[in-house]
C-alpha positions as CSV (number, residue, x, y, z in Angstrom):
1,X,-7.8,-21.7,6.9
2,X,-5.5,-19.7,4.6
3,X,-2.7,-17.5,6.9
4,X,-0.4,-15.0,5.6
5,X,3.0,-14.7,6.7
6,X,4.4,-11.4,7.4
7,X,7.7,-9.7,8.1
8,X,8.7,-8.3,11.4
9,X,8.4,-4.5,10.2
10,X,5.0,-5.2,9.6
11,X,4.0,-5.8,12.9
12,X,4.7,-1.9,13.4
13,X,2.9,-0.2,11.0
14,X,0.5,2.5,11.5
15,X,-2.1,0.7,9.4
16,X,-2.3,-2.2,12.0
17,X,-5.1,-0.3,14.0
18,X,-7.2,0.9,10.9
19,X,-9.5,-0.9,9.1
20,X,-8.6,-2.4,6.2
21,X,-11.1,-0.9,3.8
22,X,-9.4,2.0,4.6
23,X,-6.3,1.0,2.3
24,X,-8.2,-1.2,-0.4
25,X,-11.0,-0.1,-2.8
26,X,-14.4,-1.6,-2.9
27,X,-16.1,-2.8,-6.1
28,X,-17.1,-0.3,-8.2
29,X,-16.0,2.5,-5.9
30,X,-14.9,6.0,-8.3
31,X,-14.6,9.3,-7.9
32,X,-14.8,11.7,-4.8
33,X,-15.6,8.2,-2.7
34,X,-11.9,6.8,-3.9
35,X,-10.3,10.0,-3.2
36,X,-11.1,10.4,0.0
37,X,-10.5,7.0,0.7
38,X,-6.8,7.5,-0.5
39,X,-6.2,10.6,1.2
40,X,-7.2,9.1,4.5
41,X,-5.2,6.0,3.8
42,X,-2.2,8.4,2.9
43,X,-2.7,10.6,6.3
44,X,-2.1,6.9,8.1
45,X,1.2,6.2,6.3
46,X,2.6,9.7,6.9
47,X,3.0,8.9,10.6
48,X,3.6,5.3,10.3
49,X,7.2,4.3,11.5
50,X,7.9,2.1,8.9
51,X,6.6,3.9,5.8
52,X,9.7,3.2,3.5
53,X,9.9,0.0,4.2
54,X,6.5,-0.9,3.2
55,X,6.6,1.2,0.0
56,X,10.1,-0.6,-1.0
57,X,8.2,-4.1,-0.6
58,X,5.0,-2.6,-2.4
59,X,7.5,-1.7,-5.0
60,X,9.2,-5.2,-4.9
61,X,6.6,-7.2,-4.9
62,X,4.3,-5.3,-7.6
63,X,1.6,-5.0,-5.2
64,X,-1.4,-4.7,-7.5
65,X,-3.8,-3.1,-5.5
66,X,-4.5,-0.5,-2.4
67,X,-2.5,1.8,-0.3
68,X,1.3,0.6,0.8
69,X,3.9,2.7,2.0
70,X,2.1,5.6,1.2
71,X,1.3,5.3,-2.6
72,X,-1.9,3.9,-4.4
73,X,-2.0,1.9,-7.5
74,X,-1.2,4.6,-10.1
75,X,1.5,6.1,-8.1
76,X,3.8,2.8,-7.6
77,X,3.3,1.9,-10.9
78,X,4.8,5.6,-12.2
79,X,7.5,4.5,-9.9
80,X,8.5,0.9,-11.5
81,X,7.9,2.6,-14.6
82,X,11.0,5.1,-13.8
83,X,13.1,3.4,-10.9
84,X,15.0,0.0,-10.4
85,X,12.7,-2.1,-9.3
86,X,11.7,-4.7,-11.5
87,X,9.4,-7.3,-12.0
88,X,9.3,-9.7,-8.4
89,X,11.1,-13.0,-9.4
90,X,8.7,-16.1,-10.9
């Protein structure tokens, strides 16, 4: 059995009582389907108490897929693109 280790903030986010297909896309899943997804995903992070601090770790860490700290794929990737974070360490 494979377990993750996570970091104290993590504990409190708003996304620990949602499902987690709510923050991760299916196979194959497009159009109106994803964007609903996402906005629903989104409407969990606005309220969630530690927000910023899972979008800098998204950020940090290049996560490559789903919803984190409020931003989906595209979004954090505009972000590395124009920001200071770079590439996670090897």
């Amino acid at each position: 059995m494979v377990t993750t280790a996570i970091e104290p903030w993590q504990t409190r986010g708003a996304c620990r009582q949602v499902p987690t297909e709510r923050f991760f896309s299916p196979d194959n899943e497009r159009g109106r389907a994803r964007d609903l997804r996402i906005r629903a995903a989104k409407s969990v992070c606005a309220h969630c108490p530690v927000l910023s601090r899972c979008r800098d770790h998204a950020l940090r860490t290049r996560e490559p897929y789903g919803v984190w700290g409020g931003l989906d794929e595209q979004e954090r990737a505009e972000l590395r693109r124009r920001s200071r974070y770079p590439a996670r360490p090897a």
